[in-house]
N, C-alpha and C positions, 0 to 999 in steps of 0.2 A: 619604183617597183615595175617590172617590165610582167608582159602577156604574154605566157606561152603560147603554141600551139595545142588546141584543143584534144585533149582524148577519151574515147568512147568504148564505154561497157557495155556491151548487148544483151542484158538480163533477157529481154526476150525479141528473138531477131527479127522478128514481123511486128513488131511495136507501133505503136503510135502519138508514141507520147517521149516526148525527152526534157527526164531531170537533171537540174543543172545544180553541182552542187562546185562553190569555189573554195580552194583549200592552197596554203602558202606552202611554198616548198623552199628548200636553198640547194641551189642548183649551182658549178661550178662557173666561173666568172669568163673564163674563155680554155679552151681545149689545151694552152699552153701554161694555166693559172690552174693553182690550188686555193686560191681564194672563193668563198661562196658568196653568193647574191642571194636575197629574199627575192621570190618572185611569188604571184598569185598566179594560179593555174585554176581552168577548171575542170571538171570532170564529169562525163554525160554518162547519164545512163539510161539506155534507151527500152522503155520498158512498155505493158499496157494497159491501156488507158479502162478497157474493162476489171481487169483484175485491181487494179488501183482503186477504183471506185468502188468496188466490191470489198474489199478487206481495209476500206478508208473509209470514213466516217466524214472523217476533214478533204480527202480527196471526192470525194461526192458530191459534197458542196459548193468546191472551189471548181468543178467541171462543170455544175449546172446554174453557177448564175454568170452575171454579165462581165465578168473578168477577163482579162486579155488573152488567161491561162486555158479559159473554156472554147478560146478561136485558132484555128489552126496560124503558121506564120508560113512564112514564102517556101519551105521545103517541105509542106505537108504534115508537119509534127505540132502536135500541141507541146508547148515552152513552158515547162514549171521551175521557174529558179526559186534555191532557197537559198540564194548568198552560201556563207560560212557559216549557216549555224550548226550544223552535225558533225562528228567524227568520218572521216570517210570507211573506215573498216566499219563499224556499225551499219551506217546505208547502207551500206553493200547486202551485208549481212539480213537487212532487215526486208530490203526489196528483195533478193533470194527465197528469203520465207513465204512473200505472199504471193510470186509466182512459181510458188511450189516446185522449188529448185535445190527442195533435199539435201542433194548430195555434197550443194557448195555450204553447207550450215553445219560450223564448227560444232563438236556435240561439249565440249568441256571450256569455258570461258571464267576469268578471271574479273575481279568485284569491280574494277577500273573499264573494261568493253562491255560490262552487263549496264553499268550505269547509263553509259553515251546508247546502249541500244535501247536503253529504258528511256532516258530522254527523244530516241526521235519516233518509239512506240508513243510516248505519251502526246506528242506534237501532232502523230499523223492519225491517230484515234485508232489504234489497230489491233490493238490486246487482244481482239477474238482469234484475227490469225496466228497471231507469236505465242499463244497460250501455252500447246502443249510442246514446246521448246523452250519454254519460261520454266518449265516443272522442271526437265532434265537439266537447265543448269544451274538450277536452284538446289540439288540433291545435295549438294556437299555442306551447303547451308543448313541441315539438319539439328537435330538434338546433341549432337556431337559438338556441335560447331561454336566455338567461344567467340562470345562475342567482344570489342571492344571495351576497355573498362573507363576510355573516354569519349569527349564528345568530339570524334575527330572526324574527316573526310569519309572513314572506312563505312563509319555509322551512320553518317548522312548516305554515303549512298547505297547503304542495306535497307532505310527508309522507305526509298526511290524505288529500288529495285523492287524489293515486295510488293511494296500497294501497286505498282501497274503491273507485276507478272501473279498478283491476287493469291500469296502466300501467305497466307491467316494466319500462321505460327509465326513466323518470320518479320512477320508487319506489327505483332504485336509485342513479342521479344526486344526486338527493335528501337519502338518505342520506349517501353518500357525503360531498356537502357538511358533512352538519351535524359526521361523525364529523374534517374536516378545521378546521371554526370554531369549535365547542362549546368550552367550558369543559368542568367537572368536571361543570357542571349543567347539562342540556339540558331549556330551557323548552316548555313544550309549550303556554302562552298559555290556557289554558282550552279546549283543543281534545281532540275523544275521540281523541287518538294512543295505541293501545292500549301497555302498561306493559312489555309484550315488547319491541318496538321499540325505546321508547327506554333499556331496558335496554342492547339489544344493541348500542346508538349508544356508547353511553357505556364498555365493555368495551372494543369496538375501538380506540377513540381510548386509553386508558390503555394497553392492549396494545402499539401500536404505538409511542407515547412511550417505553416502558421496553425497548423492542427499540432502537431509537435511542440513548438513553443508554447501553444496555450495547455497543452498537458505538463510541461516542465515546470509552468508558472501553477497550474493548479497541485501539485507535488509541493512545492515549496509553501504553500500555504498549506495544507496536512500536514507539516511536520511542524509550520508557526504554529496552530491552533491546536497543536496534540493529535491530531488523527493516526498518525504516524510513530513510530518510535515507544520503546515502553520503558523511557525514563527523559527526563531533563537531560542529562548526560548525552543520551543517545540519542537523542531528537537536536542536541548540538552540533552532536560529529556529523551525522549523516546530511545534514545542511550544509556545513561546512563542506562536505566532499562533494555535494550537489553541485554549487556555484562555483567550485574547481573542475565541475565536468564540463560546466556548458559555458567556462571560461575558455576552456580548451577546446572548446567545438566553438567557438563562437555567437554562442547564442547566448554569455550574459554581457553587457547589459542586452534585454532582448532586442533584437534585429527586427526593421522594418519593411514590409512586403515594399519590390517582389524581392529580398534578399540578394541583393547584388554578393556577387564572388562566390555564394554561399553553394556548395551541393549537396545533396541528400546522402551520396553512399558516404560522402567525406565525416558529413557529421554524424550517422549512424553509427560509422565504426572509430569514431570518438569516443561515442556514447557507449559502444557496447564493450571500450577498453578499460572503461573505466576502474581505478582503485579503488577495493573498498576496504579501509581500515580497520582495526581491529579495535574492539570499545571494552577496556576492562574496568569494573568499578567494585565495591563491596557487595559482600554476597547479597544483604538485606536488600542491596537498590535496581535489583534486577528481576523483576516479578517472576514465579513459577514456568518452565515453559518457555521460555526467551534466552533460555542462557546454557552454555555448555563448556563443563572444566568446569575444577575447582580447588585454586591453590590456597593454602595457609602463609602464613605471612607471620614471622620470627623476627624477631628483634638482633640486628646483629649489629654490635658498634663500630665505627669506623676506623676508631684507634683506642690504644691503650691508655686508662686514666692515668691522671700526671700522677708522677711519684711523689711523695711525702718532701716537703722544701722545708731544711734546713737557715734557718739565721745566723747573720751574722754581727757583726756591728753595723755593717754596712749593706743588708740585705741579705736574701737568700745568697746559699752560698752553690760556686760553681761544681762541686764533688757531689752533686747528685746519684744517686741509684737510684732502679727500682728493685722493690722487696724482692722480686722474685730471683732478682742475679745478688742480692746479697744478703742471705738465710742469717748469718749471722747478726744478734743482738749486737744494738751502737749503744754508747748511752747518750744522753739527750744532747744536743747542742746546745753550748753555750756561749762566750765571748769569741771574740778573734786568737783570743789564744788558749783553746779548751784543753779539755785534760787530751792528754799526753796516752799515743797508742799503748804506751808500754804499760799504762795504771790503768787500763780499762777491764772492768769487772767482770766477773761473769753475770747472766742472766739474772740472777738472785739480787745481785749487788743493785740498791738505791743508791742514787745520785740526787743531790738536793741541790736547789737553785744556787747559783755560784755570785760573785760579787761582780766586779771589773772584770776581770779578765776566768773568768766562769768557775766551778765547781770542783771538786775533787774526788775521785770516789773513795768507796765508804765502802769498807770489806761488812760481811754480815755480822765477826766476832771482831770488834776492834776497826777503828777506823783513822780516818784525819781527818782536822782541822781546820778548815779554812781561814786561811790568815791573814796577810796584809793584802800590798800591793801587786805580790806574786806570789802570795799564800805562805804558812811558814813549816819547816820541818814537819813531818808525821811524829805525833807522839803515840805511843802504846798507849790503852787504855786498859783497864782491866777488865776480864770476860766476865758479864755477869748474865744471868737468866735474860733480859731481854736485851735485844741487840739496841746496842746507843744508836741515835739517828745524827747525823750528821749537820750541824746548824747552819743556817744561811746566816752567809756575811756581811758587810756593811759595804764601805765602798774601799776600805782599806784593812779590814779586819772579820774576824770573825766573831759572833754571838755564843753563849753556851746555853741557850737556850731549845731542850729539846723538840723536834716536829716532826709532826706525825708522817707517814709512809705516803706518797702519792706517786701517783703514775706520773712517768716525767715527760714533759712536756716541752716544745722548743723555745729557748728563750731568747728573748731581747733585750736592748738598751737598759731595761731598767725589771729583768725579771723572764716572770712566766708569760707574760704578754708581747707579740713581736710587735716592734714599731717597727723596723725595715722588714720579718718577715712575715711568710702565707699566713694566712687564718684559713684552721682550716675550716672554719663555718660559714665564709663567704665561698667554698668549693662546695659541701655537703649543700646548700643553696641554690646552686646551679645545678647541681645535678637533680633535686626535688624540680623545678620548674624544666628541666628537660624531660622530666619522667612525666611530668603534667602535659606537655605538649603532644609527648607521645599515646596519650591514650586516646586523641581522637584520629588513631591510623587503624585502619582495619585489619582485624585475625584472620579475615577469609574475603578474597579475591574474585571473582569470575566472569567468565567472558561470556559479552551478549552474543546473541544470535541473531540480531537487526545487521542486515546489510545490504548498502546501497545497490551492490547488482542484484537485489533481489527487488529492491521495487522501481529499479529499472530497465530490467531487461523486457516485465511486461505489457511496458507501456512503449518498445522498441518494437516489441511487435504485432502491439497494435499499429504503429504507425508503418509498420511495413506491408501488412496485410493490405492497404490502401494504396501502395504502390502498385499500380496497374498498367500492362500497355492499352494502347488505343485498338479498338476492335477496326476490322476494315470495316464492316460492315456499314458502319458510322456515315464510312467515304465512299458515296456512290460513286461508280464512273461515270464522267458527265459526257 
């Protein structure tokens, strides 16, 4: 890295005093090259030595003790070098101010040259003179003015800026911010934000996290011990949606100070998004008061009862109906080979239990005979006052033995009893023990009025109300 030639600023041209400030440039490599070179330059400015000391605090000091800065050198000029440490547009800017050089002082500056001029205010102890030029470029900084919604650069040097141009709005907001987005570590980017501050950024934000948490945890025990909630039911749900909040913020299982990753607006507006479900139970289990709506509750089946099953030798048979698609009287089921569509009686007509291969029917004046193996001829009988009844057969024959009228019934293997088919008393069974199951569902429904954003939202804002920025006041200038 090569030495330029020196160049000088005459902030004031009867001066007595020259600052040296050095600053890197890249400068072309030779007059026939587009290549550039890093070089270190420096840059004078020749200023005075009263006015310095007079709106210096730090320059006062550094002229009246034994320093090499407070003795003249071989040209007559007292030699203040500061190396590289300032921006050169800010110096400029800042030494213009205090020799009261107006005209050269930008009026409208941007949050990046407010910083670096905060930084060489805060270096050269000078905020009385840059004061009221700190106000005008702070106006756009206003109540209007949004601020960051992280903890980035911008924020760090709104920090900066305020507390040395003594923006009590602006310093506090500020704050505020950074104690709401910061982590555990609050960056300060290479900026002089003094060590008090962001101490005291970093205190509050853990402060108010572990106030939070012990509210969360004191919540969850009122709804354990009944405080909360005005049933079992609903003192369930609302637990349950609890520890799905702060699973989702990150605070169960609870987190320990200072809560590494952790930020407050993140987990507020967790908190404040939270779901809260809806809890319906029986009317009786929802005390007076607590509960709004109120449905009845109907019994409705999910399907239609089985149809009536038919036997056969060999089980129920596949030609099922139901009653309601076939109006028409059947007569009862008999063998694998029953009576025959074309003998089927009308409603009136009794059929009596059939032998082998099933029954016959039975006109109401005159009937047939059940006979052998496939029953035999219908014979006429004669009409008399009460209708013959039709006798069951043997297994190859029939009986004349009169019987009385019964309801007919489906038969099996060996009668009025199915061996292959339904009973239907193992159905009418099932359906008594489903009627028994259903009577502890309730006739009336309603929905409580317990709900988690309601006894969370006021303990969100208790803990917001304790979010606070830092007063300047706090922070003397030293």
């Amino acid at each position: 890295m090569s030495l330029t030639p020196r160049m000088r600023v005459d902030i004031d041209p009867e001066g007595d005093t020259l600052l040296i400030l050095a600053i890197n440039q890249k400068i072309p490599a030779s007059t026939d090259s587009s290549e550039k070179v890093a070089v270190k330059t420096e840059k004078h400015f020749l200023c005075s030595k009263k006015h310095l000391t007079f709106a210096s605090h730090r320059a006062a000091r550094v002229f009246s003790s034994n320093f090499k800065e407070s003795s003249k050198q071989d040209d007559g000029l007292y030699h203040w070098d500061f190396g590289s440490a300032f921006n050169l547009e800010a110096f400029q800017i800042v030494l213009n101010v205090i020799h009261g050089k107006s005209r050269a002082v930008p009026r409208s500056l941007g949050t990046d040259v407010l910083a670096e001029i905060a930084s060489v205010v805060d270096d050269l102890e000078c905020s009385d003179a840059i004061l009221i030029f700190g106000y005008m470029w702070l106006m756009p900084f206003g109540i209007f003015y949004h601020l960051p919604k992280t903890m980035d650069k911008t924020l760090a040097q709104l920090i900066l800026i305020s507390f040395v141009f003594e923006s009590t709005n602006l310093f506090c907001n500020s704050t505020e911010a950074a104690i709401r987005h910061s982590s555990n570590i609050v960056p300060s980017f290479d900026l002089p934000i003094r060590t008090d501050i962001i101490n005291r950024i970093k205190d509050s934000r853990a402060r108010i996290l572990q106030d939070l948490v012990h509210r969360l945890d004191r919540l969850q025990d009122d709804l354990l011990e009944g405080r909360l909630g005005c049933s079992q039911g609903c003192r369930a749900m609302l637990l349950g949606a609890l520890l799905q909040a702060m699973k989702a913020s990150k605070l169960y299982p609870p987190p320990e100070p200072p809560f590494s990753s952790l930020t407050l607006d993140s987990v507020i507006e967790t908190l404040r998004n939270v779901q809260s479900p809806r809890y319906f139970s029986a009317f009786g289990d929802c005390p007076a008061g607590k509960r709004s709506g109120l449905w009845h509750m109907q019994e409705q089946p999910t399907a239609l009862p089985p149809p009536p099953v038919k036997s056969t030798l060999f089980g129920p048979s596949s030609n099922q109906s139901h009653p309601e698609h076939n109006p028409v009287p059947k007569p009862a089921s008999g063998w694998s080979f029953g009576a025959s569509p074309a003998l089927q009686s009308p409603p009136a007509t009794n059929t009596a239990p059939g032998g082998l291969f099933g029954g016959r029917p039975e006109p109401r004046n005159g009937g047939f005979t059940p006979g052998g193996l496939f029953g035999t001829p219908a014979v006429p009988q004669a009409n008399t006052a009460t209708a013959p009844r039709t006798t069951s057969g043997g297994l190859f024959g029939g009986g004349t033995t009169p019987q009385t009228t019964s309801t007919p019934r489906p038969g099996g293997l060996f009668g009025n009893s199915s061996l292959f088919g339904s009973d239907a008393t193992a159905t009418e069974k099932a359906s008594q023990s489903q009627t028994s199951e259903d009577k502890d569902a309730p006739q009336k429904i309603t929905r409580h009025d317990c709900c988690l954003k309601d006894i969370i939202d006021p303990l969100i804002l208790a803990v917001e109300e304790k979010i606070k920025g830092l007063q300047l006041a706090d922070f003397p200038q030293l």
